[in-house]
NUDRENDREN-994464 format. One record per residue: residue in three letters; x, y, z of N, C-alpha, C in turn; residue number from 1. Coordinates in pm, 1 decimal. Example, Ala and Ser with C-alpha at 12.3 -4.5 7.8 and 13.67 -1.06 7.14 Angstrom:
! NUDRENDREN-994464
+------+----------+----------+----------+----------+----------+----------+----------+----------+----------+------+
! resn !     n.xx !     n.yy !     n.zz !    ca.xx !    ca.yy !    ca.zz !     c.xx !     c.yy !     c.zz ! resi !
+------+----------+----------+----------+----------+----------+----------+----------+----------+----------+------+
!  ALA !   1319.0 !   -569.0 !    780.0 !   1230.0 !   -450.0 !    780.0 !   1320.0 !   -330.0 !    780.0 !    1 !
!  SER !   1285.0 !   -225.0 !    708.0 !   1367.0 !   -106.0 !    714.0 !   1290.0 !      3.0 !    787.0 !    2 !
+------+----------+----------+----------+----------+----------+----------+----------+----------+----------+------+
This chain:
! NUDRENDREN-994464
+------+----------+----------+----------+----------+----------+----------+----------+----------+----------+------+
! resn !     n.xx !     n.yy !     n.zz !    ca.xx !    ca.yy !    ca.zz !     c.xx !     c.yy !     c.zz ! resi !
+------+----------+----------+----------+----------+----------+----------+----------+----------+----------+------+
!  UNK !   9946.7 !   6842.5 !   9393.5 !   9924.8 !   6945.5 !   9292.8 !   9887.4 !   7078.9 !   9358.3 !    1 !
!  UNK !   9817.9 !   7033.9 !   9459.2 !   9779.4 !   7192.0 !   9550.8 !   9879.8 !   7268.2 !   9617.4 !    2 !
!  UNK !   9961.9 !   7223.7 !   9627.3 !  10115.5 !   7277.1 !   9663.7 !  10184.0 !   7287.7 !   9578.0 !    3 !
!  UNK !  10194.9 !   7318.3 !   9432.0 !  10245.8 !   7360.6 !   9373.6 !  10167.5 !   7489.4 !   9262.9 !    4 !
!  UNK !  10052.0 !   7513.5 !   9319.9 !   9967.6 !   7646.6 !   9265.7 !  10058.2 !   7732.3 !   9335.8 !    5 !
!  UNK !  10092.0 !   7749.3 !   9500.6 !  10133.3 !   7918.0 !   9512.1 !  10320.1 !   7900.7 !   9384.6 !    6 !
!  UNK !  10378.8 !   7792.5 !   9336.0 !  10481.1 !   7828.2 !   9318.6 !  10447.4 !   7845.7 !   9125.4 !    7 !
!  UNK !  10313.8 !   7810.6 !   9081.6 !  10307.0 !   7781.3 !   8973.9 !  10247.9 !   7953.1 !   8960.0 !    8 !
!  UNK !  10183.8 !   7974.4 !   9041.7 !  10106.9 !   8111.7 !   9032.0 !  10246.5 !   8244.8 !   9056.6 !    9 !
!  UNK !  10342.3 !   8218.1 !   9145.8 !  10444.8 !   8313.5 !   9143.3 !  10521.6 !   8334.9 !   9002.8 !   10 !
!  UNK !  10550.3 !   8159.3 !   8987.9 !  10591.0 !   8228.1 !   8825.9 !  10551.5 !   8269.5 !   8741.5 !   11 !
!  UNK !  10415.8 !   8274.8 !   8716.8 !  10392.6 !   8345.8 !   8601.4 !  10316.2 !   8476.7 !   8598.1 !   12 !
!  UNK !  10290.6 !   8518.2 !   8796.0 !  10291.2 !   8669.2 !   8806.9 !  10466.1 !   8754.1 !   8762.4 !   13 !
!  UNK !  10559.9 !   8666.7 !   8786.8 !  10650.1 !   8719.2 !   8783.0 !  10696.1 !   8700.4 !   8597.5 !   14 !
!  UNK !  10680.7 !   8649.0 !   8570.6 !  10704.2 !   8652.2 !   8429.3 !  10599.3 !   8774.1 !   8360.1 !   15 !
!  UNK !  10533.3 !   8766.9 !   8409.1 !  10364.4 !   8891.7 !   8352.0 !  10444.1 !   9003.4 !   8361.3 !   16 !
!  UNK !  10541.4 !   9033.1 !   8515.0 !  10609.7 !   9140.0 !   8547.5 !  10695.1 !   9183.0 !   8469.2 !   17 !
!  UNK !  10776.1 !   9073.4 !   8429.6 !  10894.2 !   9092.3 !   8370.1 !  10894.0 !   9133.2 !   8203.4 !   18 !
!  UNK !  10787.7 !   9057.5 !   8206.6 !  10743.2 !   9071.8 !   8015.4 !  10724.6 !   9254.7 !   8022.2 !   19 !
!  UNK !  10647.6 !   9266.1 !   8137.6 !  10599.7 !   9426.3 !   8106.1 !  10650.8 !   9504.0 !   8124.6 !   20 !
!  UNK !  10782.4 !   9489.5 !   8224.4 !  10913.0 !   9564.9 !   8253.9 !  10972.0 !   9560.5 !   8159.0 !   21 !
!  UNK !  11057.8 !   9475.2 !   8118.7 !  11158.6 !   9444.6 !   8006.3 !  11088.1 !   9518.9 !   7854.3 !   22 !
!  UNK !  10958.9 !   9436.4 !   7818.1 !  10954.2 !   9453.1 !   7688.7 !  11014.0 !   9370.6 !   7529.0 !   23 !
!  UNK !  11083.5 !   9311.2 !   7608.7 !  11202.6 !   9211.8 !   7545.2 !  11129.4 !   9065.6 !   7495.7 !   24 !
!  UNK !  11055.0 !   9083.6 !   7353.9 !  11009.3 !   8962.3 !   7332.3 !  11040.9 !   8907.8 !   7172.7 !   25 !
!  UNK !  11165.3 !   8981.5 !   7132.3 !  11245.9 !   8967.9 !   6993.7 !  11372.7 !   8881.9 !   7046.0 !   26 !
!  UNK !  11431.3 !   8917.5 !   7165.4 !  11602.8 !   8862.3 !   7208.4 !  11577.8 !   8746.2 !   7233.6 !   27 !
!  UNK !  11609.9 !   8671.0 !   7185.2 !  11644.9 !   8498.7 !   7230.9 !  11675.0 !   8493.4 !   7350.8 !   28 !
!  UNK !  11797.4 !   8558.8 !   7377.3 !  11952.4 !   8551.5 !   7481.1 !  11836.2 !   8596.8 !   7629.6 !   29 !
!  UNK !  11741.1 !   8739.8 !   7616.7 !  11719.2 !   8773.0 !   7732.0 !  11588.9 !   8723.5 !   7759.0 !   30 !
!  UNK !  11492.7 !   8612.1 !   7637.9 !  11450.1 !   8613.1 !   7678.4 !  11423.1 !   8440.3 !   7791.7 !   31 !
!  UNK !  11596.0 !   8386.4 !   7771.6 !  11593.1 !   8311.3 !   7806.7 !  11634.8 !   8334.7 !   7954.1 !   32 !
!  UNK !  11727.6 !   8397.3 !   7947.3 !  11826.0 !   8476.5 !   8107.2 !  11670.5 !   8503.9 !   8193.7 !   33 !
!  UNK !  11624.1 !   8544.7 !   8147.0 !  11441.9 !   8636.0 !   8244.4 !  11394.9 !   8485.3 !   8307.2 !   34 !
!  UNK !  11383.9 !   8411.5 !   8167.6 !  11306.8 !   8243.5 !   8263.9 !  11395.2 !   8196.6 !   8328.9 !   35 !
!  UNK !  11510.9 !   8184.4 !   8337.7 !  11604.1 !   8156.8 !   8425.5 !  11587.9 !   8226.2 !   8531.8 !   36 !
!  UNK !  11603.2 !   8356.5 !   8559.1 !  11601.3 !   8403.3 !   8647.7 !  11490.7 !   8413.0 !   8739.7 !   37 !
!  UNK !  11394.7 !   8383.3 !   8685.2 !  11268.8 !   8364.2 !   8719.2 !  11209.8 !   8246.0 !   8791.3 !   38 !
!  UNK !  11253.1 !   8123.2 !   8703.2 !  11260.6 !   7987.2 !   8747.6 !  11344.5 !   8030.0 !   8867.3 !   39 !
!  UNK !  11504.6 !   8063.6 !   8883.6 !  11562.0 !   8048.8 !   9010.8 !  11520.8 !   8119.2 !   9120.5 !   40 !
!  UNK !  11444.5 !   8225.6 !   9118.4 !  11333.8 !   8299.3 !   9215.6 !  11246.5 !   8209.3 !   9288.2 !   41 !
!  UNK !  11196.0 !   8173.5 !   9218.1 !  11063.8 !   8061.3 !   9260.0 !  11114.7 !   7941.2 !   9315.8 !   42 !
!  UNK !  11232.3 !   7875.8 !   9272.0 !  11292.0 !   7773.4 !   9352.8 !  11342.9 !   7809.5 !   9463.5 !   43 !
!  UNK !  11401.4 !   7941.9 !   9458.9 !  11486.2 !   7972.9 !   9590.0 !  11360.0 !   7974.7 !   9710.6 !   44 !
!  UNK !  11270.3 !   8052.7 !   9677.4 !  11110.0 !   8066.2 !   9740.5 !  11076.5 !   7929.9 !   9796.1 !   45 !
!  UNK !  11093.8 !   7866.8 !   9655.9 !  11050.6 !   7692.1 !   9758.6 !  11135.5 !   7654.8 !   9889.4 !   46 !
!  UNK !  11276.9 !   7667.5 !   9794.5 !  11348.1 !   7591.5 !   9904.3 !  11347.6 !   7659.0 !  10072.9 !   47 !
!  UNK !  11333.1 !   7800.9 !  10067.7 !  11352.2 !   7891.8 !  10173.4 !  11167.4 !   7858.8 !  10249.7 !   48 !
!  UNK !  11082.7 !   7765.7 !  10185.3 !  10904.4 !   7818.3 !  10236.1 !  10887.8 !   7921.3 !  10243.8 !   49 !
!  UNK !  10886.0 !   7978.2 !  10150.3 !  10797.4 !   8091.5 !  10131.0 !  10712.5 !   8094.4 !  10089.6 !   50 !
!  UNK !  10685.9 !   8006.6 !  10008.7 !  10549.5 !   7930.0 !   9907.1 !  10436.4 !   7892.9 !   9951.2 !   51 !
!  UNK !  10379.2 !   7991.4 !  10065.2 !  10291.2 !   7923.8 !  10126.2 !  10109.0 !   8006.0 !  10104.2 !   52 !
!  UNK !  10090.2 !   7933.5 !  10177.0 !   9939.2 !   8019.7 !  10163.8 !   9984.8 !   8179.6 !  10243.7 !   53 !
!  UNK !  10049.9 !   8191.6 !  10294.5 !  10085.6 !   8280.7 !  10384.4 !  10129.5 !   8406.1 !  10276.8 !   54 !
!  UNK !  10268.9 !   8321.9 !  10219.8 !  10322.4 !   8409.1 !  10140.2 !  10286.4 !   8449.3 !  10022.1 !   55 !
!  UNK !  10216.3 !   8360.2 !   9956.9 !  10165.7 !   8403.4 !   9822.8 !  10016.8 !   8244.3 !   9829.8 !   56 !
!  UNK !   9929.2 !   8390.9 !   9930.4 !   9778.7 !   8392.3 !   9891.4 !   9688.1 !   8382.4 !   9801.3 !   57 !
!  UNK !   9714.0 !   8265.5 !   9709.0 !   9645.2 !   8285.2 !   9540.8 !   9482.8 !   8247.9 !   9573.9 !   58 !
!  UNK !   9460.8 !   8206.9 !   9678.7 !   9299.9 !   8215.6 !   9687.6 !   9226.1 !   8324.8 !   9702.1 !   59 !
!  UNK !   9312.2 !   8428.5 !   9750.8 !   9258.6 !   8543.3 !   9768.7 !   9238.0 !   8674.0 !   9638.7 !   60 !
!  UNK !   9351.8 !   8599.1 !   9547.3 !   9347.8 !   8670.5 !   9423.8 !   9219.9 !   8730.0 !   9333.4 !   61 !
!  UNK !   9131.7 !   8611.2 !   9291.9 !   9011.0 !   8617.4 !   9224.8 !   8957.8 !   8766.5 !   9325.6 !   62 !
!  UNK !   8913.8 !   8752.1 !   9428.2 !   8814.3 !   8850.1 !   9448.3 !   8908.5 !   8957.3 !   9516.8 !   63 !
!  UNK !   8986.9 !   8983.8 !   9503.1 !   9095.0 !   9076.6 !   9508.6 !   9081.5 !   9213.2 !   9377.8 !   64 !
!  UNK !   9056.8 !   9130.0 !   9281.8 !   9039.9 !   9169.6 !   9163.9 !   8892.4 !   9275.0 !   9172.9 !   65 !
!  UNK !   8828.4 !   9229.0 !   9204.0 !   8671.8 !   9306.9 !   9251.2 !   8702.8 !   9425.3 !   9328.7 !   66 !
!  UNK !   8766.5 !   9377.5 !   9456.7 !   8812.2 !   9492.3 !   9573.4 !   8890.8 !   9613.5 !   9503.0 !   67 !
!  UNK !   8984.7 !   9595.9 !   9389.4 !   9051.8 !   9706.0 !   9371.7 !   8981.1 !   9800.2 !   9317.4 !   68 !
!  UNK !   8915.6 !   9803.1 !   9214.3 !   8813.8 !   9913.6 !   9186.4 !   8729.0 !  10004.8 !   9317.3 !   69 !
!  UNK !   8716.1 !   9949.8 !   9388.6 !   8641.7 !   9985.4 !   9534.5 !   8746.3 !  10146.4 !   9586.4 !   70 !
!  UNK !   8883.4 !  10017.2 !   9634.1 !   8957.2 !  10101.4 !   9638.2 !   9005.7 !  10218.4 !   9630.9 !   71 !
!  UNK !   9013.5 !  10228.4 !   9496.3 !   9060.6 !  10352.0 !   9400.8 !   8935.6 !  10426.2 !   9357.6 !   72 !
!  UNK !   8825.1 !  10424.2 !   9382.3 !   8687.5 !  10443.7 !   9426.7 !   8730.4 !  10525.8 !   9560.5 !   73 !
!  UNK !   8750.8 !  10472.7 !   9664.7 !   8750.8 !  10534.1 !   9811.0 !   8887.9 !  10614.3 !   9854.2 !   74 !
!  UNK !   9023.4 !  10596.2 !   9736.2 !   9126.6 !  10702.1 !   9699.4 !   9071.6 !  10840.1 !   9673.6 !   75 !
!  UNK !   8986.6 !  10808.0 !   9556.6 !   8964.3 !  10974.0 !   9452.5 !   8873.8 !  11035.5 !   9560.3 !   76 !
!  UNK !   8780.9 !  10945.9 !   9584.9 !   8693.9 !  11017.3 !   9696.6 !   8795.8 !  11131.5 !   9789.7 !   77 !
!  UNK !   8827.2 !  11025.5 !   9850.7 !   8970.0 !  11065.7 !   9979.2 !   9010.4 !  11208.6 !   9894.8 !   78 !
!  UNK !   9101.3 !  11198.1 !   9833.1 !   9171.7 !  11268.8 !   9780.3 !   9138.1 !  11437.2 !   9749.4 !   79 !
!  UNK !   8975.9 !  11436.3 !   9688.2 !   8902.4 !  11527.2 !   9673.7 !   8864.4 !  11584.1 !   9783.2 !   80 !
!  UNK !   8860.6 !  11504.3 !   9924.8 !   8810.5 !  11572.6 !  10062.0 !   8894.6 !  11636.2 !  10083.1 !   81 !
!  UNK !   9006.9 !  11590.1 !  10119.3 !   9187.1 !  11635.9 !  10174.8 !   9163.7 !  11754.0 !  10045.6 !   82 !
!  UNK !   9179.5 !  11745.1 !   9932.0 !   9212.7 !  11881.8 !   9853.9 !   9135.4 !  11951.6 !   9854.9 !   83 !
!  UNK !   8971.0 !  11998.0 !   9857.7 !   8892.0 !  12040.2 !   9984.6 !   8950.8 !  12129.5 !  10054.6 !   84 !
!  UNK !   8953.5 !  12028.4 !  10197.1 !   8970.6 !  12120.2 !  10335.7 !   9099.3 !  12153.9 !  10278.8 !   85 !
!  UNK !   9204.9 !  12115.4 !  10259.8 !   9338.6 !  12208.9 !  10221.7 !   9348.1 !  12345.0 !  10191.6 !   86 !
!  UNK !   9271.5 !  12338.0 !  10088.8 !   9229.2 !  12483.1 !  10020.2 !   9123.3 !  12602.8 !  10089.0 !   87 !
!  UNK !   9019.6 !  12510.5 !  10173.1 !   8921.0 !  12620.9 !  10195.8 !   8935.9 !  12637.0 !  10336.6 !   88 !
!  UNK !   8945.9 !  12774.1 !  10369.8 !   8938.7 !  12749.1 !  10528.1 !   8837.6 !  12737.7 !  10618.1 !   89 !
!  UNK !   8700.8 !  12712.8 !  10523.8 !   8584.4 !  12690.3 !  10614.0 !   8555.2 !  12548.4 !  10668.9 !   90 !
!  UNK !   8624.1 !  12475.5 !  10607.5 !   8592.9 !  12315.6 !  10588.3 !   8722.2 !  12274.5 !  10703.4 !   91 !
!  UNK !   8670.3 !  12214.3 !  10824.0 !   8733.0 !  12166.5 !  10924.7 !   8854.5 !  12055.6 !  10907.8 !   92 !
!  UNK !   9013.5 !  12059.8 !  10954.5 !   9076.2 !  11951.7 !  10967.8 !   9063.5 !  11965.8 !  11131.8 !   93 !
!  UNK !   9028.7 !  11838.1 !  11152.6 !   9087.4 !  11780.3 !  11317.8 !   9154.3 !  11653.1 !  11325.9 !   94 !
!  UNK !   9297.4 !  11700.3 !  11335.4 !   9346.9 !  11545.8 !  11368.1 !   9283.0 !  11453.0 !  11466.3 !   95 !
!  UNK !   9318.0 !  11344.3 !  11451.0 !   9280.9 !  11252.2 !  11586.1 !   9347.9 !  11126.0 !  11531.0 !   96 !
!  UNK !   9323.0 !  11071.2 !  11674.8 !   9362.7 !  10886.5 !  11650.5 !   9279.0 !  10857.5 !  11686.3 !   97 !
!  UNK !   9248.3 !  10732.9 !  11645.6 !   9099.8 !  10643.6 !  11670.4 !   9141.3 !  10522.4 !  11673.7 !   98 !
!  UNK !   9062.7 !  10428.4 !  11767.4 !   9045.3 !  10312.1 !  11751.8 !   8941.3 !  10221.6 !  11690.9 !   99 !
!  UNK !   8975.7 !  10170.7 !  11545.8 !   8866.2 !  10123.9 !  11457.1 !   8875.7 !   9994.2 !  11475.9 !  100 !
!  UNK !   8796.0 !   9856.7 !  11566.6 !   8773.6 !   9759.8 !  11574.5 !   8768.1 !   9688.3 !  11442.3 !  101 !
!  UNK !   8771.0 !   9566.0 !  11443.9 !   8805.9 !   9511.1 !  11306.2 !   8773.6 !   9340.0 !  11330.6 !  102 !
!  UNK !   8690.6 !   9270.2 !  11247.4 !   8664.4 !   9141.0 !  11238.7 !   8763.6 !   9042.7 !  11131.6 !  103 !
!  UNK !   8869.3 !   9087.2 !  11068.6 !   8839.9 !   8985.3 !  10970.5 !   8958.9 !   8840.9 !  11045.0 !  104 !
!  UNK !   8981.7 !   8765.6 !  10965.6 !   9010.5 !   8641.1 !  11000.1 !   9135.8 !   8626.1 !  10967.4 !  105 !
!  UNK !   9172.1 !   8648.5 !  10845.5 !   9323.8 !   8586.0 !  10763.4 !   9424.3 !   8684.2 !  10764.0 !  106 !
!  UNK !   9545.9 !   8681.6 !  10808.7 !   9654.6 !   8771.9 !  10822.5 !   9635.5 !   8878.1 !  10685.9 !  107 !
!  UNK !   9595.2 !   8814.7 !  10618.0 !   9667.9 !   8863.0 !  10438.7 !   9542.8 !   8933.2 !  10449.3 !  108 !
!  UNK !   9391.3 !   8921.8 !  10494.5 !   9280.4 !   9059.9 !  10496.2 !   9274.1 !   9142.6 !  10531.1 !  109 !
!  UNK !   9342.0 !   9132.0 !  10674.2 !   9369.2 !   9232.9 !  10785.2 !   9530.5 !   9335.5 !  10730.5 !  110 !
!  UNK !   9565.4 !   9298.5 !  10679.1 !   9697.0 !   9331.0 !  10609.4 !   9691.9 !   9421.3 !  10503.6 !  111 !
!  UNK !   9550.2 !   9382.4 !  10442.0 !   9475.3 !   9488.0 !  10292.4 !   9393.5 !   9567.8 !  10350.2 !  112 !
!  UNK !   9317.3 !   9507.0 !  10478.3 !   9256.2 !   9681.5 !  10495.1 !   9299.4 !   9774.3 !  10605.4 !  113 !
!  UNK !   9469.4 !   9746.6 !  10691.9 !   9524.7 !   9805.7 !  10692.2 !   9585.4 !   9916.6 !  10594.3 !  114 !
!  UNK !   9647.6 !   9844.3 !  10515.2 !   9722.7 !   9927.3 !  10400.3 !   9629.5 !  10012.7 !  10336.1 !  115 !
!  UNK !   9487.8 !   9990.7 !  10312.4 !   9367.2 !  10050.3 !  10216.0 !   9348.2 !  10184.9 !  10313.5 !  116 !
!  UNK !   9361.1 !  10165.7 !  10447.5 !   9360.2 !  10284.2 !  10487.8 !   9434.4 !  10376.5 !  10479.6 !  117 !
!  UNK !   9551.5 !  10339.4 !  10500.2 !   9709.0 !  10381.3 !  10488.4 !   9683.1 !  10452.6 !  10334.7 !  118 !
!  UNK !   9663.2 !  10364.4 !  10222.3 !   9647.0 !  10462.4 !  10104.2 !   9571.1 !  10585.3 !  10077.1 !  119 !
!  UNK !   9433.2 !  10513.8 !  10172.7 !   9337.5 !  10652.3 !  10152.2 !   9378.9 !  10773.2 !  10195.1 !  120 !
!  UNK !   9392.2 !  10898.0 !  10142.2 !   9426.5 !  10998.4 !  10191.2 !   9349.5 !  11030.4 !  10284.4 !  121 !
!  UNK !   9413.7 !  11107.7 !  10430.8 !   9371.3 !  11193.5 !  10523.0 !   9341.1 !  11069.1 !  10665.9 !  122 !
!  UNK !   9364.6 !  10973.0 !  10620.7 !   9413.0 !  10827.1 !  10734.3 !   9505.7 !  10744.8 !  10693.1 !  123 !
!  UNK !   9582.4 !  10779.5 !  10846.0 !   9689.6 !  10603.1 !  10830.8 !   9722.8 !  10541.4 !  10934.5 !  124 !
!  UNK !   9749.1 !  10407.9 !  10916.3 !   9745.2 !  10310.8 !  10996.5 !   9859.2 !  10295.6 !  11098.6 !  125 !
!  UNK !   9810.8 !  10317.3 !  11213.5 !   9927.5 !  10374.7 !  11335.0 !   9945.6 !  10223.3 !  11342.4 !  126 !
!  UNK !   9922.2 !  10118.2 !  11412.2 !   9947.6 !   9976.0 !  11472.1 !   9813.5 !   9903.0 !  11456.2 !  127 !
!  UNK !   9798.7 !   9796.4 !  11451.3 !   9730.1 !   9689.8 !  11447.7 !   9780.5 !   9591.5 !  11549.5 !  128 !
!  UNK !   9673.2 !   9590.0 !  11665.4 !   9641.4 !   9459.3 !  11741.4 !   9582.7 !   9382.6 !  11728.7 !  129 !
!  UNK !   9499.4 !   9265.0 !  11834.5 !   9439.0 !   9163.8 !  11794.2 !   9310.4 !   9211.0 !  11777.4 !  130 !
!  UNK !   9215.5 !   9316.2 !  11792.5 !   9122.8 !   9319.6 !  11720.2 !   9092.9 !   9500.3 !  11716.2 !  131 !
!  UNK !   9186.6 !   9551.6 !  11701.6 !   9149.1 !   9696.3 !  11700.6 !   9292.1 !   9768.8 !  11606.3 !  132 !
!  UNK !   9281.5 !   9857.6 !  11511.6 !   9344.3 !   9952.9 !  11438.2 !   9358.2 !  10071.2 !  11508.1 !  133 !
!  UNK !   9484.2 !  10135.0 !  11547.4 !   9529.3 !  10238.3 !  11577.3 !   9548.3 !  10343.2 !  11480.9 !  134 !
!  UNK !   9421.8 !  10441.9 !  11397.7 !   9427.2 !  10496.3 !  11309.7 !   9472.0 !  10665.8 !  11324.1 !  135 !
!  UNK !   9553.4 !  10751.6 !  11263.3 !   9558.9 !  10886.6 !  11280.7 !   9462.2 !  10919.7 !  11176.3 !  136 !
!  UNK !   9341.2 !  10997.9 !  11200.7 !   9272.9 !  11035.0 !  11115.5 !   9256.1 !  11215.6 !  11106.2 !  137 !
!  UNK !   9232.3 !  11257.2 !  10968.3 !   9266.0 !  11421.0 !  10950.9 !   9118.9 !  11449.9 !  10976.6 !  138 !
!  UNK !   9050.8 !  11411.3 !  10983.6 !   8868.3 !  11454.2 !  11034.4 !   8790.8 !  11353.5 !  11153.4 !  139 !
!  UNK !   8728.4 !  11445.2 !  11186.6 !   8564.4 !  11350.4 !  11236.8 !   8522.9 !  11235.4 !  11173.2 !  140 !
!  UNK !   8504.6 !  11340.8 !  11005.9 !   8406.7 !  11243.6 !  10932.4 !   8495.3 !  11128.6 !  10869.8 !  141 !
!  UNK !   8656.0 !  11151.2 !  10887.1 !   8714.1 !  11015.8 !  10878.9 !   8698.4 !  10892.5 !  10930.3 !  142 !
!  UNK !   8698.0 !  10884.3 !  11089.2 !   8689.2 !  10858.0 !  11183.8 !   8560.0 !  10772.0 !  11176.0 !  143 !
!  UNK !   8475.2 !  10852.0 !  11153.9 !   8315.2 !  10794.2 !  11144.1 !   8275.3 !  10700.8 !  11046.9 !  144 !
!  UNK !   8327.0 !  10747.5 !  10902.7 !   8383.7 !  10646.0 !  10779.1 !   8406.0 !  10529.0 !  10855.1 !  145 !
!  UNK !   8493.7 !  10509.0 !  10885.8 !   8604.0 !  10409.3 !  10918.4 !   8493.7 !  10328.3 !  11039.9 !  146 !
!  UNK !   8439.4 !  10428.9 !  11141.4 !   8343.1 !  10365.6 !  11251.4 !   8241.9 !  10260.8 !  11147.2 !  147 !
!  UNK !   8163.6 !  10298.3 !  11044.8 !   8092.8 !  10285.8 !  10971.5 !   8086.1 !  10102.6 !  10961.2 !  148 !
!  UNK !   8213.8 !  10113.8 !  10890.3 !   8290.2 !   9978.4 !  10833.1 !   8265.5 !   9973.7 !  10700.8 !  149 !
!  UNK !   8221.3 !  10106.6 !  10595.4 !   8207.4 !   9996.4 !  10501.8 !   8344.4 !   9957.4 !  10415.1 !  150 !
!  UNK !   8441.9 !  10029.9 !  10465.8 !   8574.4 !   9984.2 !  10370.3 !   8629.9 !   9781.1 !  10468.6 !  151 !
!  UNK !   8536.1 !   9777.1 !  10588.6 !   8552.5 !   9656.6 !  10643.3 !   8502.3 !   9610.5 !  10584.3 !  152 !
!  UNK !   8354.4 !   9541.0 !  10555.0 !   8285.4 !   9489.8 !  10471.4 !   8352.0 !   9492.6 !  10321.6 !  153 !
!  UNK !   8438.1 !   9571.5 !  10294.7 !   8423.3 !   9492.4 !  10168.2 !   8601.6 !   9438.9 !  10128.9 !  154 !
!  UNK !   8633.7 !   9469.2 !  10234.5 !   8771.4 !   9412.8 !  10241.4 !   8758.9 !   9253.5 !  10309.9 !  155 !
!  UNK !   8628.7 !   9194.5 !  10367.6 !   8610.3 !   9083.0 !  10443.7 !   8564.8 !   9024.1 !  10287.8 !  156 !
!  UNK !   8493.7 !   9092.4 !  10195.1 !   8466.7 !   8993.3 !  10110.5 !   8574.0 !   8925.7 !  10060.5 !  157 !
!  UNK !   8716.8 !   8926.7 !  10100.8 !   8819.2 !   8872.8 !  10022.9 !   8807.0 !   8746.2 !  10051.3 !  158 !
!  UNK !   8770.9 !   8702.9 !  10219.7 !   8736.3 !   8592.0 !  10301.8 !   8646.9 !   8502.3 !  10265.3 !  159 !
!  UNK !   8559.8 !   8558.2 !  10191.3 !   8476.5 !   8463.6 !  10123.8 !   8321.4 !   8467.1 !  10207.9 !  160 !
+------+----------+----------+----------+----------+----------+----------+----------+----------+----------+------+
């Protein structure tokens, strides 16, 4: 049964998708073609292993859910600095690259707070090795952020 959550959980993120794309919940015809197509997604997924903890991480989901608010929390922030220094010319940009060390454990954590940087405005994620981030950052006080860890810490809470 535990091997069939990541394929039970794909279908019905993908049906959630489709319902909200489409809109289509009067048509008989499409709304049978969608579970079809849907069902044959998820089988093809099986048959190919893709279905794995790897590929579709549903343990990580629940507190995933917590992290995104954070997120988009540490976007607007971002966003307001960068539009800031943009505008004023007293307020310092210094590029740089940095190397921001990094603890977490599971491909799929290290993978989110890559990308979380990458989203935040005024840093992005040059390469990832085995325990250090190759970051281009537009400030100091980016840099120092990031030294900090707290966007680490709370991207490790995904880990449990």
């Amino acid at each position: 049964m535990l091997q069939m959550m990541p394929a039970l959980f794909l279908f019905l993120l993908l049906g959630a998708y489709w319902a909200l794309l489409s809109g289509q919940f009067h048509n008989g015809f499409l709304l049978v073609v969608g579970l079809l197509c849907i069902t044959f997604v998820v089988w093809m997924g099986q048959r190919m292993g893709l279905l794995d903890d790897e590929g579709v991480p549903v343990r990580f989901y629940p507190r995933a859910i917590l992290y995104v608010p954070y997120l988009a929390w540490q976007v607007l922030l971002s966003n307001w600095d960068v539009f800031k220094r943009t505008w004023s010319s007293s307020l310092p940009i210094d590029p740089r690259m940095a190397r921001i060390p990094y603890s977490t454990r599971h491909a799929f954590v290290t993978t989110t707070y890559a990308n979380s940087i990458t989203l935040t405005p005024g840093t992005v994620t040059v390469s990832v090795d085995d325990k250090t981030m190759l970051i281009h950052c537009l400030t100091q006080d980016g840099e120092d952020g990031l030294l900090e860890g707290d966007m680490e810490r709370h991207v490790k809470r995904l880990e449990g």
